[in-house]
C-alpha positions as CSV (number, residue, x, y, z in Angstrom):
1,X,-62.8,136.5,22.9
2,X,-62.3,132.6,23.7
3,X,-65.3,131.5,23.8
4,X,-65.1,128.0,25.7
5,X,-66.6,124.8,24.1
6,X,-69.7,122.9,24.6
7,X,-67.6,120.2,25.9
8,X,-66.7,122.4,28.9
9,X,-69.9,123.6,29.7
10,X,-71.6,120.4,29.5
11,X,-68.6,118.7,31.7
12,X,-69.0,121.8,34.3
13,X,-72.9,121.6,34.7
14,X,-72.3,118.3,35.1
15,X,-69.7,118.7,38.1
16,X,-72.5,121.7,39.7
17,X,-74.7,118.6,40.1
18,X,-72.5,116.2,41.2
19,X,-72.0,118.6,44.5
20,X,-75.7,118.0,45.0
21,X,-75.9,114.7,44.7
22,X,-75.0,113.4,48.2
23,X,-78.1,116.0,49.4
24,X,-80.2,114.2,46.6
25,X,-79.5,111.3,47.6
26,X,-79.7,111.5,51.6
27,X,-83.4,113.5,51.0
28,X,-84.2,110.2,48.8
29,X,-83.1,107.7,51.7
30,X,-84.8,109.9,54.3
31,X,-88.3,110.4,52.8
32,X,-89.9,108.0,54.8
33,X,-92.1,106.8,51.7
34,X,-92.6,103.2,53.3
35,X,-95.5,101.8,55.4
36,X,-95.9,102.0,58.7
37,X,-95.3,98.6,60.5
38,X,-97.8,99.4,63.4
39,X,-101.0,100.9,61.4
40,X,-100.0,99.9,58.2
41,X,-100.2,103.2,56.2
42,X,-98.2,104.8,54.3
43,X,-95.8,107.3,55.9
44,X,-94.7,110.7,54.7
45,X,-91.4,112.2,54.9
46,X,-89.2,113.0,57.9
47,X,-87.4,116.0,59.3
48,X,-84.3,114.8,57.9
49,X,-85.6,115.1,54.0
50,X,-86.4,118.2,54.5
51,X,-82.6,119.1,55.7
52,X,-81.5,117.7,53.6
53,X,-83.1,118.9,50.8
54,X,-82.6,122.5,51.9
55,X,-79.4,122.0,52.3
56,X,-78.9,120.8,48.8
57,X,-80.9,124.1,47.9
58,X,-78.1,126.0,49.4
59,X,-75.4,124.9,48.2
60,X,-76.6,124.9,44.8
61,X,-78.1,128.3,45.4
62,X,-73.8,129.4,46.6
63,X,-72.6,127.6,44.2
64,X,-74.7,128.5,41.0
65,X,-76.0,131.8,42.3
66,X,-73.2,133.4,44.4
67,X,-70.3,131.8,43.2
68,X,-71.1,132.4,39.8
69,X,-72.4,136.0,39.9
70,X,-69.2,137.4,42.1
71,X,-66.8,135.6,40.4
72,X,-67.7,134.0,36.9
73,X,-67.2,130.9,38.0
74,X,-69.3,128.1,39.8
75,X,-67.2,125.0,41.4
76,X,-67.4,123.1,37.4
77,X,-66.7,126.1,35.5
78,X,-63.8,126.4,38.0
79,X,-63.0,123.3,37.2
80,X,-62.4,123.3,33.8
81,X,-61.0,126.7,33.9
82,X,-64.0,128.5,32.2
83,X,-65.7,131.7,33.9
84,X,-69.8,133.2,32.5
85,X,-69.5,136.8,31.9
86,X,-71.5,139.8,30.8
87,X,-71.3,140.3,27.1
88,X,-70.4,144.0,26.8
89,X,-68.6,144.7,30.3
90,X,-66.4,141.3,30.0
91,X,-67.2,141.4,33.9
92,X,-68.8,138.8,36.6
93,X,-72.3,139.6,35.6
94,X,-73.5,139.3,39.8
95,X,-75.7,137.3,41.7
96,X,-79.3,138.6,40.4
97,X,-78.2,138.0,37.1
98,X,-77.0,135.0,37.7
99,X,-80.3,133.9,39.5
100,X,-82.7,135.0,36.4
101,X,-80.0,133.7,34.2
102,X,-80.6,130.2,35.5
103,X,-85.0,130.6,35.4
104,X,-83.8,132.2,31.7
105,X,-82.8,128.5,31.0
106,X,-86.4,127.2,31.1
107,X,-86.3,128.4,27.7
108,X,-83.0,126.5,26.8
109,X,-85.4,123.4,27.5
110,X,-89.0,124.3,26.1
111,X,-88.3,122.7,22.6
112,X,-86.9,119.2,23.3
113,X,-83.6,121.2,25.2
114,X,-82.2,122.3,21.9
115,X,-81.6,125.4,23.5
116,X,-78.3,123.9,25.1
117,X,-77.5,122.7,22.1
118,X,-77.0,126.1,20.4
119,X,-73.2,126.4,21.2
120,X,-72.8,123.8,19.4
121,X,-73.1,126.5,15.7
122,X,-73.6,129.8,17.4
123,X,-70.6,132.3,16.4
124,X,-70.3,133.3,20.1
125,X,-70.8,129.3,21.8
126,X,-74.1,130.7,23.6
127,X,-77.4,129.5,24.8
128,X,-80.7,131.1,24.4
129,X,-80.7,132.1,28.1
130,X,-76.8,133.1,27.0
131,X,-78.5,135.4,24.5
132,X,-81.3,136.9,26.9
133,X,-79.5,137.7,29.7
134,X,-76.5,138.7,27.2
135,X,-74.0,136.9,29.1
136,X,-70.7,134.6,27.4
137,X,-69.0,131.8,28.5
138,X,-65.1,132.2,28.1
139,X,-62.3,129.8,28.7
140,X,-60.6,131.8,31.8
């Protein structure tokens, strides 16, 4: 198998959060953390962060979740032509999997995020949540 290179899956996660950055941003500029002119307390946040915000959630949920569980491949990994795949079926591992694959990842990040780090020397390029959920990343 071809496993694909840190490089890749660094460059692709970081494309999966670029699409949620506008929604970041717009739930930022709508949270109404300011004082109020009138009373002079401190307001809370508006209807429109909380759009926003869920929308953000959704699309990252399509992307990451969906996309990736039916097809291998979120937008990034698209992008740079790699696809997530069980280990032993060589197949799109679903949308379930893909979900607990992703809360797997907490793991990646307990010790100072080294976990990401691991395809840098492991023989098959994976992470520990990689390893749990026994999934590879291959170029596609």
């Amino acid at each position: 198998m071809n496993y694909a290179h840190w490089g890749s899956r660094v460059g692709a996660a970081l494309i999966d959060g670029l699409v949620v950055l506008p929604f970041s941003i717009l739930a930022f500029v709508f949270s109404g953390m300011g004082t109020d002119a009138e009373t002079g307390q401190v307001s809370g946040p508006g209807p429109l962060y909380y759009v926003f915000l869920l929308l953000g959630l959704l699309v990252s949920a399509y992307n990451r979740w969906y996309l990736t569980g039916k097809t291998g491949q979120s937008w990034g990994k698209k992008a740079l032509g790699i696809s997530l795949i069980d280990e032993a079926g060589g197949q799109p591992i679903g949308m379930g999997k893909a979900f607990v694959r992703e809360l797997a990842h907490f793991v990646d990040g307990i010790i100072c995020y080294i976990g990401y780090l691991f395809p840098l020397w492991d023989a098959k390029k994976q992470t520990i949540a990689d390893k749990i959920m026994k999934t590879v990343v291959v170029s596609a």
